[in-house]
Residue, then its C-alpha position, 0 to 999 in steps of 0.5 A: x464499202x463506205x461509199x456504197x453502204x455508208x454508216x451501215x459498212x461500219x456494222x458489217x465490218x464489226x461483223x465480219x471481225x467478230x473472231x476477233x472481239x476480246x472483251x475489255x474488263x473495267x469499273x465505271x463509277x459516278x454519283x450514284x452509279x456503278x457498273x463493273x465488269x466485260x465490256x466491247x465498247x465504251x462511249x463518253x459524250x457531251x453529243x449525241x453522235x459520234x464519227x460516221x452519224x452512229x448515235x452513242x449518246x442519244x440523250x446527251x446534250x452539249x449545253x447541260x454540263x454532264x457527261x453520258x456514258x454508254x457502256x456495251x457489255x460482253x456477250x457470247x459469240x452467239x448473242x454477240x452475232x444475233x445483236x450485230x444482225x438486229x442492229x443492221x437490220x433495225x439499227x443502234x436502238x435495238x440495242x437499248x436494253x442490252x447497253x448500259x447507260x449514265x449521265x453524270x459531271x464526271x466519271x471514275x473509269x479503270x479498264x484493262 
């Protein structure tokens, strides 16, 4: 699938297994942030990208010394399903106001 769809087979999976998604429950601290609570995904970056070309930490930069952190909360099963299909269709940006986000020299980070 990856050859016929590239990036976007990544997101049709993700799809196809949302019966299986089971949040992570976690705290993230730094100077001046905090953020605790369900989460599906997590990302820490020095770069922008991560495997495949998706763009985690679109404001990271490998020269300024910080970390970006970039956490997806839980959603329901219906809000989870209508965000996959708005990304496949307009990609990762769409999910700018669901995601949360830090830049900081390092984090505290406990999960499950």
């Amino acid at each position: 699938m990856k050859k016929l769809m590239g990036g976007a087979a990544n997101i049709f999976t993700g799809i196809g297994r949302l019966h299986d998604l089971q949040p992570c429950r976690g705290e993230f601290k730094a100077d001046g942030f905090a953020w605790k609570g369900e989460f599906l995904a997590m990302a820490i970056g020095n770069g922008r990208m991560a495997g495949g070309g998706i763009e985690l930490c679109p404001d990271a930069k490998v020269d300024d010394g910080m970390l970006d952190l970039m956490v997806v909360p839980f959603l329901s099963r219906e809000t989870l399903g209508e965000t996959l299909r708005t990304i496949a269709q307009n990609g990762l940006g769409e999910l700018a106001n669901t995601v949360v986000r830090a830049k900081a020299d390092r984090f505290e980070i406990q999960c499950d």
